[in-house]
C-alpha positions as CSV (number, residue, x, y, z in Angstrom):
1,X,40.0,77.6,197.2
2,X,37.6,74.2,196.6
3,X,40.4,72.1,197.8
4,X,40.6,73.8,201.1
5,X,37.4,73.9,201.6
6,X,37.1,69.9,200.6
7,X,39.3,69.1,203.4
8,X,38.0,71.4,206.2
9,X,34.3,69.4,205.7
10,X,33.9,66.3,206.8
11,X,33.0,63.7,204.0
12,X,29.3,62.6,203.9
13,X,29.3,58.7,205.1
14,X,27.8,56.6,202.8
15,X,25.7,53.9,203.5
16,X,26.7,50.5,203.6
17,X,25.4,47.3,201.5
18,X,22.1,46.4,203.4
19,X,19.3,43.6,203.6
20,X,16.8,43.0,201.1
21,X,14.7,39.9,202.4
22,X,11.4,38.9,200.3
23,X,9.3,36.7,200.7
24,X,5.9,35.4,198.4
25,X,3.0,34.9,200.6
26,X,-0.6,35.1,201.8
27,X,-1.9,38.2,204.0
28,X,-4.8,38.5,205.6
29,X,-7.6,41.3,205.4
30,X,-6.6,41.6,201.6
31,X,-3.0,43.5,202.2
32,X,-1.0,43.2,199.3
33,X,2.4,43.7,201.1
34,X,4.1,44.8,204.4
35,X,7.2,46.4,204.6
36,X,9.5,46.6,207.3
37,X,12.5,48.9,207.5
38,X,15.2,49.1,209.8
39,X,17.3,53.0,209.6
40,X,20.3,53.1,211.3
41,X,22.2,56.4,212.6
42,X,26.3,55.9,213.2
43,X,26.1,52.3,212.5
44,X,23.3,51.5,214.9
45,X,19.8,50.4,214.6
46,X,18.0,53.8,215.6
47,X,14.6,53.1,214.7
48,X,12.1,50.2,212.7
49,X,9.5,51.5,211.0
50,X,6.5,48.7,209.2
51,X,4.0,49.6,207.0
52,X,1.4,48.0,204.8
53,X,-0.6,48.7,201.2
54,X,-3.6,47.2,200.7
55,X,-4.5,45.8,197.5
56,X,-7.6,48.8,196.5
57,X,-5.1,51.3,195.9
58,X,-5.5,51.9,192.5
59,X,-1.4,52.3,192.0
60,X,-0.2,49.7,194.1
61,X,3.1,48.8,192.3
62,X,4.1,52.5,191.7
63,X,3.9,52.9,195.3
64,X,5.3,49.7,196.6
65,X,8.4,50.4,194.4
66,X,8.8,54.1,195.4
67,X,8.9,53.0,199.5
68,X,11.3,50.0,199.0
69,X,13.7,52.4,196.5
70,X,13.7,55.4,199.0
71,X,14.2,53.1,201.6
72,X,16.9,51.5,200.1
73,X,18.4,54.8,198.9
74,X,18.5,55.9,202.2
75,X,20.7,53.0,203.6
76,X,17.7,51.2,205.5
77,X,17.1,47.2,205.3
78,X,14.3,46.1,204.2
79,X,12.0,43.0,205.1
80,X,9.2,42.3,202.9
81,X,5.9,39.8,202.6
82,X,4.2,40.5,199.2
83,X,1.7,38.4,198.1
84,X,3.0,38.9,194.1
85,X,5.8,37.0,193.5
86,X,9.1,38.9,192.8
87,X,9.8,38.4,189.2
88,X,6.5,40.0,188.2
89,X,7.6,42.7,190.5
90,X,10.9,43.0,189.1
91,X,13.2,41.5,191.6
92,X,15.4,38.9,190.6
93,X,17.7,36.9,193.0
94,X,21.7,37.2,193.0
């Protein structure tokens, strides 16, 4: 009985449409971006988390991408300061 059991569980939330804010600049001590990220739980801001890559790492994009699209994914916002501009990145504005 699937259809029983559909309606005894409740349905999974899903995340709302969030913030992407980028921004093309300069950052000191040779970062190439920092990323903040703001998770909410029930609506709510429950925690902001910021991290940064610096420009050595040898796959820099790959993991720029992969935080920003989990992140997003998961239903955080996300602030950013890159110092690539965001059509070489792959972000286009609506």
């Amino acid at each position: 009985m699937g259809w029983l059991d559909d309606l005894r569980r409740p349905k999974a939330e899903q995340p709302s449409s969030r913030e992407f804010f980028y921004s093309h600049d300069r950052l000191a001590k040779q970062y190439f971006a920092v990323i903040r990220l703001t998770w909410y739980l029930d609506g709510k801001v429950c925690a902001v988390t910021e991290s940064s890559i610096a420009t050595y790492d040898k796959d820099v994009v790959a993991e720029f991408t992969s935080i920003l699209d989990n992140a997003l994914k998961l239903g955080a916002d996300a602030a950013v300061v890159c110092i690539e501009s965001s059509d070489v990145l792959g972000f286009h504005e609506r």
